[in-house]
C-alpha positions, 0 to 999 in steps of 0.5 A, a space after each residue: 672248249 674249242 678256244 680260238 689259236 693264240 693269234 687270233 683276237 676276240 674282236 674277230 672271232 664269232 659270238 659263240 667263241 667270245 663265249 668260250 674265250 670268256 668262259 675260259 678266262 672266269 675258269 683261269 684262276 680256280 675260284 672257289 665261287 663261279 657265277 655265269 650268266 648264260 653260259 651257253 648262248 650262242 653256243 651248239 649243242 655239242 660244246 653245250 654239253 661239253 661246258 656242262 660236263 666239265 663244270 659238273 665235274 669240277 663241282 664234284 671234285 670239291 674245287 668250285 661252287 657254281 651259280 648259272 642263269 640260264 633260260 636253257 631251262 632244261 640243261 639245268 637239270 644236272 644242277 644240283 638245285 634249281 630256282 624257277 624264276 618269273 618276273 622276278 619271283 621265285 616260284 619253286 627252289 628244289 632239285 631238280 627231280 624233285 619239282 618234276 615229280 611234284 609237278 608229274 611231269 616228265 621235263 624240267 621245262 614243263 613243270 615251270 609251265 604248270 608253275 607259271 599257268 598256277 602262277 597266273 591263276 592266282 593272279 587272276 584269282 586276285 584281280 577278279 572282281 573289286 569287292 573280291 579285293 577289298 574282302 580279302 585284301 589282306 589274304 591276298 595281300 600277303 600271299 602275293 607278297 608270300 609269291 613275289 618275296 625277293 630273292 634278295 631282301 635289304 638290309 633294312 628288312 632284316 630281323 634283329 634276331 639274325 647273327 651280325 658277322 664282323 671281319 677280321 682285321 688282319 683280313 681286311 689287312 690283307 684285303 687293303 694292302 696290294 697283291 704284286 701278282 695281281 697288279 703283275 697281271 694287270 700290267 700284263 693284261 695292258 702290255 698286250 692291248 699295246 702289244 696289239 697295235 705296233 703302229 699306233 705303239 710307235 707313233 706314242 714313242 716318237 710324238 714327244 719327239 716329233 712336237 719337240 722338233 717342231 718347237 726347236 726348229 719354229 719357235 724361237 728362231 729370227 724371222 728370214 727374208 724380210 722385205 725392207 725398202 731403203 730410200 737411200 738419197 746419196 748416190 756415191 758408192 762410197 758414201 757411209 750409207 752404202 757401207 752401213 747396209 753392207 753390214 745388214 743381215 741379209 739373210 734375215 733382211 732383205 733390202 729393196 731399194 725404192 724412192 720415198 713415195 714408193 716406199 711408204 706406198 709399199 708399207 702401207 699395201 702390207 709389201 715392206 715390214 719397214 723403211 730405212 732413210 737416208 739423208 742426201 748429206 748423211 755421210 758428212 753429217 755422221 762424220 760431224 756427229 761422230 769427231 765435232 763435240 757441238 753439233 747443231 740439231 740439223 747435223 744430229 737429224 741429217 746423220 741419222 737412219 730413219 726408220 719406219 716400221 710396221 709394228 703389227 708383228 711384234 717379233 719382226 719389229 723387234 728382230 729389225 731394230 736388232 739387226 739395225 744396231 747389230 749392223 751400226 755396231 759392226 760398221 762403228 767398229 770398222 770405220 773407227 777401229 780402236 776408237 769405236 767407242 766414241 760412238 757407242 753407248 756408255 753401257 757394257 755388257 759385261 758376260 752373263 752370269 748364266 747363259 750367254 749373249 746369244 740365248 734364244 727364245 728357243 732356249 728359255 721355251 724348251 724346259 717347259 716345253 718337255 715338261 708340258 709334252 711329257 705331261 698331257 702326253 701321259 694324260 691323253 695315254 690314261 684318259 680312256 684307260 678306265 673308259 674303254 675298259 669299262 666298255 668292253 667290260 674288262 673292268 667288272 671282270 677285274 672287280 669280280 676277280 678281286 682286284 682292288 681299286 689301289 692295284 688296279 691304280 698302282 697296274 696302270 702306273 706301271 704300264 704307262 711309266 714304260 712308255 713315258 720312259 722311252 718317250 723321255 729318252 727318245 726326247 732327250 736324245 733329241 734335245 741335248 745331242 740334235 738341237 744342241 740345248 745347254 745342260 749344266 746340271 745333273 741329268 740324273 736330276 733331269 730325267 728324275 723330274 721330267 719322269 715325276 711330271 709324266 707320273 703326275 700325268 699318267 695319275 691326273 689322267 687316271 682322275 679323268 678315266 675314273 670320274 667319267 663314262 664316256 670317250 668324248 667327255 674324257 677327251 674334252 676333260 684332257 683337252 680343256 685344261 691344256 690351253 689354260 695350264 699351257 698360258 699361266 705356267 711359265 712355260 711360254 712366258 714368264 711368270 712375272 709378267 702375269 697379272 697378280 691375281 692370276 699369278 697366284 693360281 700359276 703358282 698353285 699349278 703343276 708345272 710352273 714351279 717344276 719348268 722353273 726347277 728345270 730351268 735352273 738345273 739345265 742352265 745354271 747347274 744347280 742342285 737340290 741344295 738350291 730352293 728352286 729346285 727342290 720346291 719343283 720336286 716337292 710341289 710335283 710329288 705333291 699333285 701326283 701324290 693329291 692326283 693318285 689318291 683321289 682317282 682312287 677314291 673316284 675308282 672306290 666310289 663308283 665301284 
């Protein structure tokens, strides 16, 4: 059949070879009935003969029936049986020597004439005049319904005396109950679309990683470089003032000392995140405050830091006034020694429980985050699955080749399972050995529930595929229902901070339950003794259990 090389693929071959490729394919697996429609378009006549001869051949050799449109009209008289079609009518069904002797002509293509120039008189005979019509309407009426009968009649139209053919149960056993070898060809069928584009392979690979890099390395962190005014109005380098800004950070501060005007004229142009106030006297104040057991309200003003802030950005607000008593506590603990807690607060933090004193916001942020990657990573991987394929037509050539909607399902799973896998692997690696995140628990069960995340991605994706035509709206599908998931799953806040009413949908979700599940494995070690842990299992089994079944029934419905 003068099929292209192996290397090559059909999206750069001719018309007349995607021909053959496709001809090729429908006659890969011998099947016992074959219906082509105009096989041989596009093809020269040499290879048109050739087509020809081999499927005469299979035909007598008991392999295959075979059923062909063609408007060729004359190649198809080396069929056995020809029906000679015109507007949907059937005008004449015999072999095909036998119309042309009817009609005494020498072609094929000449008896359909005279079958189309009859056709035509009859027609014309109808229309004639409308006296015509009505006399006769009920002759007429019946042979041009005898002329243009169906090819195929409804259901409804069948008589009751026709036989009812019932199916075997163990056959619609077998047909229900799915093939490995077919799901085996398919997930093949999708390794080598992957196969075909190596870059964009690689780049799905490493943007799980690339999106956590991002979050580790900007989300979470204490802001650097902050510009603070200090009006500072003791002039001695000694003075307790000078040395309490000594224990600042001034890697995440940075002190720019003004006089009072310029310092509130700075904060208000937006130049200063805030202004630190020293009183003239604050070190003899401080001194009176930290060793007299009564002290006038003059004294306690005198020998405190004010500070004026900018609180339009909340989280340098926050890291300031952090770094303020992280400083005050250093500059207490040096100047007092063991006697520091005269002017330290009478609360102790004792250990955490869990975690540590120094646990970031980058820290409670990552299990969601991984789980929110994985997730719409896999959802944007199997939103066009379904889309493109039924683009480019490989999804009717499934359908005809008796796949059903459950393997076809069950194939797409298992090839995107792959590529989440690596993509998982790739991130853990990432998270746990470059970024340094805590795990205290089981990393059997954290690479079990990041996976059954991506699962559930991989099939509310197949939801999208199934359910919608077109790769726009399949993106905007993908796309809408990431921002509101993202906001009221826990993920970037806790969920104790929803409001009531929203807090229920939250629950109801995907992934708040499974990042609170992770949550507790990665930094309190629990297991599946624990109910928050296992109810993040079971409520993620749950989706992809809902998510699967119903893109199989989308799939079934509208096939």
């Amino acid at each position: 059949m003068l099929i292209p090389g192996v290397n090559v693929s059909c999206s750069a071959s001719s018309g007349g070879q995607r021909r053959r490729v496709s001809l090729g394919a429908a006659l890969l697996q011998n099947p016992q009935l074959l219906i082509l429609d105009e096989p041989t378009v596009g093809v020269d006549p040499v290879l048109r003969a050739k087509i020809w001869q081999h499927l005469v051949e299979i035909v007598k050799e008991g392999k295959v029936s075979v059923i062909i449109t063609t408007h060729y009209i004359e190649e198809a008289r080396q069929a056995n049986v020809v029906g000679l079609m015109r507007n949907g009518s059937l005008l004449a069904e015999a072999p095909p020597e036998a119309v042309m002797k009817q009609h005494s002509t020498a072609t094929l293509e000449s008896a359909f004439l005279q079958l189309c120039e009859s056709s035509d008189q009859i027609l014309s005979k109808h229309s004639a005049s409308h006296d015509s019509r009505q006399k006769e309407g009920s002759q007429s009426s019946e042979s041009c319904q005898e002329e243009s009968r169906p090819i195929l009649r409804s259901r409804s139209s069948l008589s009751p005396e026709e036989p009812k053919f019932t199916v075997d149960w163990k056959v619609r056993v077998k047909h229900v109950v799915p093939k490995w070898r077919n799901i085996a060809a398919l997930m093949i069928k999708t390794m080598v679309r992957m196969k075909r584009l190596p870059g964009f392979l690689c780049f799905q690979f490493l943007l799980p990683v690339i999106q956590i890099s991002l979050m580790c390395l900007c989300i979470g962190g204490d802001p650097r470089g902050i510009p603070v005014a200090v009006v500072n109005n003791e002039t001695s380098e000694s003075s307790l003032s000078q040395s309490l800004l000594s224990f600042l950070d001034n890697s995440s501060v940075q002190q720019v000392p003004l006089t009072h005007s310029e310092a509130f004229a700075g904060i208000r142009n937006g130049e200063y995140w805030g202004v630190l106030g020293f009183g003239k006297n604050f070190s003899s104040y401080l001194r009176k405050r930290m060793f007299q057991p009564r002290v006038s309200l003059e004294v306690v003003e005198g020998g405190s830091v004010h500070v004026w802030q900018d609180f339009t950005n909340q989280q340098i607000a926050l890291m300031l006034q952090k770094k303020l008593q992280e400083a005050f506590q250093a500059f207490v603990q040096n100047k007092l020694g063991s006697m520091a807690y005269l002017a330290s607060l009478p609360i102790k933090f004792e250990e955490p429980i869990y975690g540590s004193n120094h646990t970031d916001f980058t820290t409670f942020v990552t299990p969601g985050a991984i789980l929110s990657i994985t997730f719409y990573l896999a959802v944007g991987l199997t939103a066009l699955s379904f889309v493109l394929e039924r683009k480019e037509g490989l999804l009717d050539r499934c359908w005809v080749a008796g796949v059903s909607s459950l393997e076809t399902m069950l194939a797409h799973l298992f090839s995107q399972l792959f590529v989440i896998s690596v993509q998982i692997i790739l991130l853990l690696l990432f998270i746990l050995l470059v970024f340094k995140i805590p795990n205290e628990g089981s990393l059997v069960l954290v690479i079990a529930l990041i996976v059954l995340q991506g699962v559930t991605g991989i099939s509310f994706g197949l939801v999208i595929s199934a359910a919608i035509d077109d790769e726009q709206s399949a993106n905007q599908a993908a796309l809408g229902i990431f921002y509101p998931n993202l906001i009221i799953s826990g993920i970037i806040w806790p969920v104790e901070c929803i409001p009531y009413p929203l807090r229920y949908i939250s629950l109801a979700l995907p992934q708040t339950y499974a990042s609170e599940a992770l949550r507790c494995i990665m930094y309190r070690g629990w297991d599946l003794s624990r109910m928050m842990v296992w109810r993040g299992f079971a409520v993620t089994l749950g989706w992809n259990t809902f998510f699967l079944i119903l893109a199989t029934v989308i799939l079934k419905l509208r096939t």
